[in-house]
VEXDREN-2710 file (C-alpha; in Angstrom, 1 decimal):
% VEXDREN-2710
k/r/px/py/pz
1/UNK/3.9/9.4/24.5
2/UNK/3.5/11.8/21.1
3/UNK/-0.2/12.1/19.9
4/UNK/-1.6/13.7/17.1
5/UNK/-5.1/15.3/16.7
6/UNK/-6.9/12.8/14.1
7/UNK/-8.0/15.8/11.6
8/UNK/-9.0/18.3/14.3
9/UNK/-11.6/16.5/15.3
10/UNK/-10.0/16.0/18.9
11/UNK/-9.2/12.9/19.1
12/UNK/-5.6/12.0/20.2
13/UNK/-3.8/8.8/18.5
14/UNK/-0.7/8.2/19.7
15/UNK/2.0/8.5/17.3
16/UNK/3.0/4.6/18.4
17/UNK/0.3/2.2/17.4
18/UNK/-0.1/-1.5/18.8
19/UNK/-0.4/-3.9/15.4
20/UNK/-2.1/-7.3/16.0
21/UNK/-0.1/-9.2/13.3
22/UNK/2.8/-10.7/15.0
23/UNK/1.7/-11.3/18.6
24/UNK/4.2/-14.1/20.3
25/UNK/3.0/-17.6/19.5
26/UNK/3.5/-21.0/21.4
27/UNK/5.6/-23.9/19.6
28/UNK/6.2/-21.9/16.1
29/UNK/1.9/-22.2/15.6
30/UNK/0.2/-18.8/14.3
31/UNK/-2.9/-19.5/15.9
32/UNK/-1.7/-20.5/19.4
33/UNK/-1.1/-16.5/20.9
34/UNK/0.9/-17.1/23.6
35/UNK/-1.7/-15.0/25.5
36/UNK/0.3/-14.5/28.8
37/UNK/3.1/-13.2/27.2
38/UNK/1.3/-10.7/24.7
39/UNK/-1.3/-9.6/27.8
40/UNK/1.8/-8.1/29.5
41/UNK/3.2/-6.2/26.3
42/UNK/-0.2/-4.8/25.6
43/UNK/-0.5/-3.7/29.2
44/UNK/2.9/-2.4/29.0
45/UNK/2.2/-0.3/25.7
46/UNK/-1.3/0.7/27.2
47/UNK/0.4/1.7/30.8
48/UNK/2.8/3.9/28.5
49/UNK/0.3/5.5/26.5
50/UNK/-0.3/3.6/23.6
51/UNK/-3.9/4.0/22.6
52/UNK/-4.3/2.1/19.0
53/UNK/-4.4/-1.1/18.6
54/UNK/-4.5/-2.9/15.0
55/UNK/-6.1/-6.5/14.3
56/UNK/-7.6/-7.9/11.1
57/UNK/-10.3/-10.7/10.7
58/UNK/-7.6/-13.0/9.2
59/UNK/-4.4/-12.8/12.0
60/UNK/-3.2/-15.5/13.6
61/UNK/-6.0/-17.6/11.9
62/UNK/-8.8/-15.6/13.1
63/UNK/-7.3/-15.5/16.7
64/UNK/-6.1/-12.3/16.7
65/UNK/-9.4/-10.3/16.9
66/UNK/-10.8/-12.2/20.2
67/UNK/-7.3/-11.8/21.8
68/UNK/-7.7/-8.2/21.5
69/UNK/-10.5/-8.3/22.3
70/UNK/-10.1/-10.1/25.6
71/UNK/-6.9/-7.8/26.5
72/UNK/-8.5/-4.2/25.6
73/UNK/-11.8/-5.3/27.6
74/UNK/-9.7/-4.9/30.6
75/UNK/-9.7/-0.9/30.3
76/UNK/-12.6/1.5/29.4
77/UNK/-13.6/1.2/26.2
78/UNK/-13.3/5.0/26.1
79/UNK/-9.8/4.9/26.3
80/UNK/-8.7/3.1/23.4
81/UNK/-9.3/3.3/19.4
82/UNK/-9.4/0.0/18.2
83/UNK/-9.0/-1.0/14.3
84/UNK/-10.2/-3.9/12.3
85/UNK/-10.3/-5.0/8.5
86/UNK/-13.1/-6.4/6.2
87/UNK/-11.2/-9.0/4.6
88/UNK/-11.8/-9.6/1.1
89/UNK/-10.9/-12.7/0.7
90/UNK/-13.4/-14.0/2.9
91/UNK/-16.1/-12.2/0.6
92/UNK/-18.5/-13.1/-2.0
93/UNK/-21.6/-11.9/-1.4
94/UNK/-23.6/-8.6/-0.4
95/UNK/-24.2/-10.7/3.0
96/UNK/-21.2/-11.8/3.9
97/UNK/-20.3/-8.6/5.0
98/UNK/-23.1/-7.9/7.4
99/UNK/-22.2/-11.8/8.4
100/UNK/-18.3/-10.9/9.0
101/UNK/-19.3/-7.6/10.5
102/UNK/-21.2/-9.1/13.1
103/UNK/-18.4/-11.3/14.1
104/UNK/-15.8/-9.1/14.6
105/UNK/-18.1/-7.1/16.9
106/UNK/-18.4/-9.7/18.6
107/UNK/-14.5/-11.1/18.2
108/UNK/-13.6/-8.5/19.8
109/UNK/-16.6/-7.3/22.5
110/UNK/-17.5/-4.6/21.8
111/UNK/-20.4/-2.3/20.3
112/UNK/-18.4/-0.4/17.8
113/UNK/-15.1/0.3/15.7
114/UNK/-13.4/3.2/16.0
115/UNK/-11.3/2.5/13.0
116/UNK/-12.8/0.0/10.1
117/UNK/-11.0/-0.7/7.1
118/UNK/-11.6/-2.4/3.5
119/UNK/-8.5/-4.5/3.7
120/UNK/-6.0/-5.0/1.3
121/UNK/-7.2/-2.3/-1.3
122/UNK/-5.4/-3.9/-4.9
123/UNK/-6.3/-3.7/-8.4
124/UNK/-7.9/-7.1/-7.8
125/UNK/-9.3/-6.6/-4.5
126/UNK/-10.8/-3.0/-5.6
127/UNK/-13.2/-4.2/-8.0
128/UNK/-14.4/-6.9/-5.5
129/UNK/-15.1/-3.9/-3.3
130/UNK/-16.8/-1.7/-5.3
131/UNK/-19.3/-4.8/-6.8
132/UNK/-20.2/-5.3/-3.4
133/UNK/-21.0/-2.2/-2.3
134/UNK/-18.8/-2.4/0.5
135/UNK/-17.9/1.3/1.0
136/UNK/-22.4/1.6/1.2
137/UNK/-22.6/-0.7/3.8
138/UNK/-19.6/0.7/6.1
139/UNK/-20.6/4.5/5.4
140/UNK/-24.7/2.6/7.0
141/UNK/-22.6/0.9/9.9
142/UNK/-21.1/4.5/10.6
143/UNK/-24.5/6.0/10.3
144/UNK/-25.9/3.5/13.4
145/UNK/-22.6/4.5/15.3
146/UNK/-20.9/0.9/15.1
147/UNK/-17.8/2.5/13.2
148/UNK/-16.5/6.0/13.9
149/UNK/-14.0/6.3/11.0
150/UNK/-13.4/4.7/7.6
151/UNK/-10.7/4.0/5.6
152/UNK/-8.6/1.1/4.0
153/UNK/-5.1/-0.4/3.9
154/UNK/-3.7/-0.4/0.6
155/UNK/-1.4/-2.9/-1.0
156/UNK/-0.4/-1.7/-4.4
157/UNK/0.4/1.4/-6.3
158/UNK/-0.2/5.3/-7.1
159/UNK/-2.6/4.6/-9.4
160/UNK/-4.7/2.1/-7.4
161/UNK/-4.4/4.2/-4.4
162/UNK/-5.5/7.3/-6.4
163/UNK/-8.8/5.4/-7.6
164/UNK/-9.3/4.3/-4.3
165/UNK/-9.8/7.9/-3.0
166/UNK/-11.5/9.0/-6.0
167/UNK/-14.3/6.4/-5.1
168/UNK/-14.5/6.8/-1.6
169/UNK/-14.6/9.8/0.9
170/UNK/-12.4/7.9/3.2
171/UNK/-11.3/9.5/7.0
172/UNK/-8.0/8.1/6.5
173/UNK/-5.2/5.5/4.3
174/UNK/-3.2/2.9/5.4
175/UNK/0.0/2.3/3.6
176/UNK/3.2/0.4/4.0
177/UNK/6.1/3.0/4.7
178/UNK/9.6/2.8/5.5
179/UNK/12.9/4.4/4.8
180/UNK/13.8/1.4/2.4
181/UNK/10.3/1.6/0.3
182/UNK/10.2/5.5/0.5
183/UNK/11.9/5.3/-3.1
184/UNK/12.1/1.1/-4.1
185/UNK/8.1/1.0/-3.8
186/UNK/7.5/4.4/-4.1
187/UNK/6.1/4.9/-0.8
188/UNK/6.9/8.5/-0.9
189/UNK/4.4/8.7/-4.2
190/UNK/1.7/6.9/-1.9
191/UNK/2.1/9.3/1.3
192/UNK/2.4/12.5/-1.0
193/UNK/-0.8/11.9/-2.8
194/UNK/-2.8/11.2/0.8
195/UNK/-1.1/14.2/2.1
196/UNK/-2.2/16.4/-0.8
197/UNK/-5.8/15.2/-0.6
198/UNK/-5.5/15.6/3.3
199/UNK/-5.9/12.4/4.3
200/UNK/-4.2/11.4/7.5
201/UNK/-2.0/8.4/6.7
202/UNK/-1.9/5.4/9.1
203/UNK/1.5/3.4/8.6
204/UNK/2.2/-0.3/8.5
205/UNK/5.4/-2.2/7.6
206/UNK/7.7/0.8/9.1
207/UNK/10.5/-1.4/9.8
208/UNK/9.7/-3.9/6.1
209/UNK/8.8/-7.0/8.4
210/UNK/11.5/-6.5/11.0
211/UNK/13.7/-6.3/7.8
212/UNK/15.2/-3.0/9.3
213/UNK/15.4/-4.0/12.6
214/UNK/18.3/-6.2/11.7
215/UNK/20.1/-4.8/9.5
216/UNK/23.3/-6.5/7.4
217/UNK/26.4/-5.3/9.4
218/UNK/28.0/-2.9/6.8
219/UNK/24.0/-1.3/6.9
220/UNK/23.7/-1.0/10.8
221/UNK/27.6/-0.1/11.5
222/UNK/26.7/2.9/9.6
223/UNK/23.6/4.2/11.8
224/UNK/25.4/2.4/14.9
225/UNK/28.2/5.3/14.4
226/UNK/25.3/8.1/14.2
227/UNK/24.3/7.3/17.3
228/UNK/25.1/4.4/18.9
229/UNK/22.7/4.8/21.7
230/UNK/19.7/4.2/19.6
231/UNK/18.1/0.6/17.9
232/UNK/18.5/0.1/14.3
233/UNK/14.4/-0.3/14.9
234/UNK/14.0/3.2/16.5
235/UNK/15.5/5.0/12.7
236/UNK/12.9/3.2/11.1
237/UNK/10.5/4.2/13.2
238/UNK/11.2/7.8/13.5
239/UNK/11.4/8.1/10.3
240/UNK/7.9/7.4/10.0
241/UNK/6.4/9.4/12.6
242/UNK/8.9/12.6/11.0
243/UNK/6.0/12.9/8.7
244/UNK/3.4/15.8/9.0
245/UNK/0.1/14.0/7.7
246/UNK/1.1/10.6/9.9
247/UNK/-2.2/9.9/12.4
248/UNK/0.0/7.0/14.3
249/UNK/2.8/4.7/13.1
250/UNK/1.7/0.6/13.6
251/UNK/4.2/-2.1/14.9
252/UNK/3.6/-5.5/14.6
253/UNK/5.4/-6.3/17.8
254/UNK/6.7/-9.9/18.4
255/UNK/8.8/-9.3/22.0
256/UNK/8.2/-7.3/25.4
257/UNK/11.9/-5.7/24.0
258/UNK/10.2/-4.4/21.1
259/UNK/7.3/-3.0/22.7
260/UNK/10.0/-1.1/25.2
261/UNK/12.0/0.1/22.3
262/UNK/9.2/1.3/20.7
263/UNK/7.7/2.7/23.7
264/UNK/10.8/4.7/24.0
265/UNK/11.2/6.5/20.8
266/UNK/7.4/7.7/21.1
267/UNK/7.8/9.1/24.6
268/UNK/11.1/10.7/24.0
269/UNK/10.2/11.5/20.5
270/UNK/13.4/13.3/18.7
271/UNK/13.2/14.1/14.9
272/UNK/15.6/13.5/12.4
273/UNK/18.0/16.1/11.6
274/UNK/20.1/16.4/8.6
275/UNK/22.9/14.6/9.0
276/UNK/20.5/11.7/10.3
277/UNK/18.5/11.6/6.9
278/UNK/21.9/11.4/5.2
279/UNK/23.0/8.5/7.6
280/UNK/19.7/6.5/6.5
281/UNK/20.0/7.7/2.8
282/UNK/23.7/5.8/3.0
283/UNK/22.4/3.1/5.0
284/UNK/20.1/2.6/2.3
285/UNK/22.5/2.9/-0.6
286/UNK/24.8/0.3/1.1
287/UNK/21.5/-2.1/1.6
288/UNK/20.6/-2.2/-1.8
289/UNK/24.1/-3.8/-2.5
290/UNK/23.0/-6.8/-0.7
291/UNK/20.5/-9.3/-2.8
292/UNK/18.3/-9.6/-0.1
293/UNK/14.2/-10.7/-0.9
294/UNK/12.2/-7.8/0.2
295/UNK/9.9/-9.9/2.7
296/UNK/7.9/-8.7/5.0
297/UNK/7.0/-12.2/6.5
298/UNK/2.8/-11.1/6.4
299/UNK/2.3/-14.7/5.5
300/UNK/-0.5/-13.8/2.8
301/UNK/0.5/-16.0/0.4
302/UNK/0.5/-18.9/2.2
303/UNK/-0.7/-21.7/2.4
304/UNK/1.4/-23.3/-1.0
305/UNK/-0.3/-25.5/-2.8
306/UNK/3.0/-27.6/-2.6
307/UNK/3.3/-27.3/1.2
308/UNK/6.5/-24.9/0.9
309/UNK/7.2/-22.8/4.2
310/UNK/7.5/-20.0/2.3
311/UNK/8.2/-16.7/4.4
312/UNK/10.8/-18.9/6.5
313/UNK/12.5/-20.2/3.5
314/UNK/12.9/-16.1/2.9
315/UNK/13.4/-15.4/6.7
316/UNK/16.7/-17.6/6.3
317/UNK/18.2/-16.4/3.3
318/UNK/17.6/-12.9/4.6
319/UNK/19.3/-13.7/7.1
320/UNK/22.7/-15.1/5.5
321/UNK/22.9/-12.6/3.5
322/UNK/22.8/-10.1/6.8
323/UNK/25.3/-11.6/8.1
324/UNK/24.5/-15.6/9.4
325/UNK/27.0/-18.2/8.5
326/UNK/26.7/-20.6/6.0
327/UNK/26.1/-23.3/8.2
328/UNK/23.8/-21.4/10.4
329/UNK/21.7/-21.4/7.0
330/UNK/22.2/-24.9/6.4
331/UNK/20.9/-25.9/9.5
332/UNK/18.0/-23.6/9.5
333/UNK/17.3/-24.6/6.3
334/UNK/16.9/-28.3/6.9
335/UNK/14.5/-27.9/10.0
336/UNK/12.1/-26.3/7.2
337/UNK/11.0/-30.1/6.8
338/UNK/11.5/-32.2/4.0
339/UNK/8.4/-31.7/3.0
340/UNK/8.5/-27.6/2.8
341/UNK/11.8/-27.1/1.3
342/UNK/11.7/-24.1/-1.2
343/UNK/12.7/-26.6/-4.7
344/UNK/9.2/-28.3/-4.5
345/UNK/8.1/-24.8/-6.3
346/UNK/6.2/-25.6/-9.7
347/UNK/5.9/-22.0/-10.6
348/UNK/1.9/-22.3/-10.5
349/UNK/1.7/-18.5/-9.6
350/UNK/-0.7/-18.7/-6.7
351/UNK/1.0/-17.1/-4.0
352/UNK/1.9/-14.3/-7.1
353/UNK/-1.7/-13.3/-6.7
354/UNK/-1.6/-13.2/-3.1
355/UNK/1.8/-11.2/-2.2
356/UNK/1.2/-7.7/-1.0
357/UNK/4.6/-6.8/-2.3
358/UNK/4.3/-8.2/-5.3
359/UNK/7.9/-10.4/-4.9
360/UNK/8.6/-13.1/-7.7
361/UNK/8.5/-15.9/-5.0
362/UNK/8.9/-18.6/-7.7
363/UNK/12.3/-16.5/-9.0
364/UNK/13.3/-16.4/-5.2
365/UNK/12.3/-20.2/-4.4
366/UNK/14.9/-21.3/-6.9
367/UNK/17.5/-19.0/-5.5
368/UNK/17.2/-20.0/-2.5
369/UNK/17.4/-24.0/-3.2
370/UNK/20.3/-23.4/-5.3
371/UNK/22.1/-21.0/-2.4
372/UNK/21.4/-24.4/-0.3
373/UNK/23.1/-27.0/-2.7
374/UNK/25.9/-24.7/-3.3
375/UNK/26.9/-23.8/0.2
376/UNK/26.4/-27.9/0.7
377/UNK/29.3/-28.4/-1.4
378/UNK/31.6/-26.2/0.8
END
């Protein structure tokens, strides 16, 4: 497994870190972690070196942190950095957060955080931050040892990013990053600015969801003739960890074949070479052709006040468009439910507010109905 030296302080992250975001669920239900199977890919990650592990206060409604919790208190606590979020929307008053703090400690068993994050750092979220002194009172939790590092994941632009770091002396940023954002969202801007300031950058989103994972087939038959020994996943990923600056690169892993595939790249870590970065600059160039809704199923804007599934409704049309047939995405589209199909949308702009990506889900709600009643007619 690659490590890197968090800023030469001597402690060794390795390059692959263990997001829990997407952990295998039982019957399609976020909050029912299909514990047996995610115990044996953590174990499998840890057994292979992995030694950061990623939850928030809000995954898998609120499961996520005790799961962890329960799998890493297997192993010395020594021997793993474990991460966790202040959530903001969760957050109203100066208490709260000594009230949330306390829980997570005890989510996840332990007597401090090696990594603690404001999460979701946006130009509304920012404000909510700073009024509640939240920076104060992590900076007082480091001070009685119960957080080693501080920093926060950012969801937004340049600008907000640059205020952040102007406010707060953090230890490190967490940004989304990917070959397919490094120009459309301007993640290179994002990891520039850290890296000037010397800010170690912790990546999320390196493969846009699983977006990159699965590529459409005119996309992936162009890495697949760079190399066909390697997963369309495993471009995505090293072109993350490529990046001087990078502390480790998170993976919201769903599958044991993920965690193997990912486990692989770090061990036998290869950088890209030229012709490589050309391969992906093409791949991305060919991508762009397809109208595809830049998802990264995070499932912060739901619930919908109308009931609409909407990161599936996405998930589908994604997936025609990479490639599924059009009855493939007519059947997928009517087990959504009657109840959850994508043309209930009224346009009331709530999950606007909440999307991290900041994707016109109204704009895409309607496409997606009228892909549905067109390919009906056929």
């Amino acid at each position: 497994m690659q490590y890197r030296n968090f800023k030469n302080t001597g402690t060794e992250l390795s390059l692959l870190g263990f997001g829990a975001m997407r952990l295998p669920v039982r019957n399609k239900v976020e909050s029912d972690i299909d514990e047996e199977k995610a115990l044996e890919m953590i174990d499998y990650a840890y057994e292979n070196g992995v030694n950061y592990f990623d939850t928030a206060y809000i995954y898998h409604g609120r499961k996520a942190e005790a799961f962890l919790g329960k799998a890493l208190g297997r192993y010395r606590r020594e021997s793993y950095h474990l991460a966790t979020k202040m959530p903001p929307w969760n957050i109203e008053k100066k208490e709260d957060l000594q009230r949330i703090f306390d829980e997570q400690l005890k989510n996840c068993g332990v007597d401090y955080f090696d990594f603690y994050l404001m999460h979701c750092i946006t130009r509304t979220f920012l404000p909510l931050f700073e009024k509640l002194e939240t920076w104060e009172f992590m900076l007082e939790q480091k001070q009685k040892g119960k957080i080693r590092y501080l920093g926060f994941s950012l969801h937004d632009n340049v600008d907000i990013l640059t205020q952040a770091i102007d406010k707060w002396p953090v230890d490190f940023a967490q940004i989304q990053l990917n070959y397919l954002d490094w120009e459309q969202l301007n993640a290179k801007g994002l990891y520039e600015t850290l890296w000037a300031r010397g800010i170690p950058t912790i990546v999320m989103e390196p493969v846009r969801g699983g977006l990159l994972a699965s590529l459409p087939k005119d996309s992936a038959k162009i890495l697949q003739e760079a190399d066909p020994t390697r997963s369309a996943a495993s471009w995505a990923m090293r072109f993350c960890g490529d990046l001087p600056g990078v502390a480790t690169v998170l993976s919201g892993m769903s599958t044991m074949e993920q965690v193997k595939d990912n486990v692989a790249t770090f061990k036998n870590f290869v950088p890209l070479n030229s012709a490589e970065r050309e391969a992906i600059n093409r791949t991305v160039d060919v991508y762009r052709k397809n109208a595809m809704v830049p998802c990264t199923v995070c499932r912060y804007c739901m619930p919908c006040p109308e009931g609409i599934e909407i990161p599936h409704s996405m998930a589908i049309y994604n997936a025609y468009k990479s490639g599924d047939t059009a009855q493939h995405f007519l059947n997928e589209y009517a087990l959504i439910g009657k109840g959850s199909f994508p043309h209930k949308c009224t346009g009331c702009g709530v999950c606007l507010e909440r999307c991290p990506q900041q994707i016109d889900i109204p704009t895409w709600m309607k496409e997606i109905s009228t892909t549905q009643k067109e390919l009906s007619k056929k």
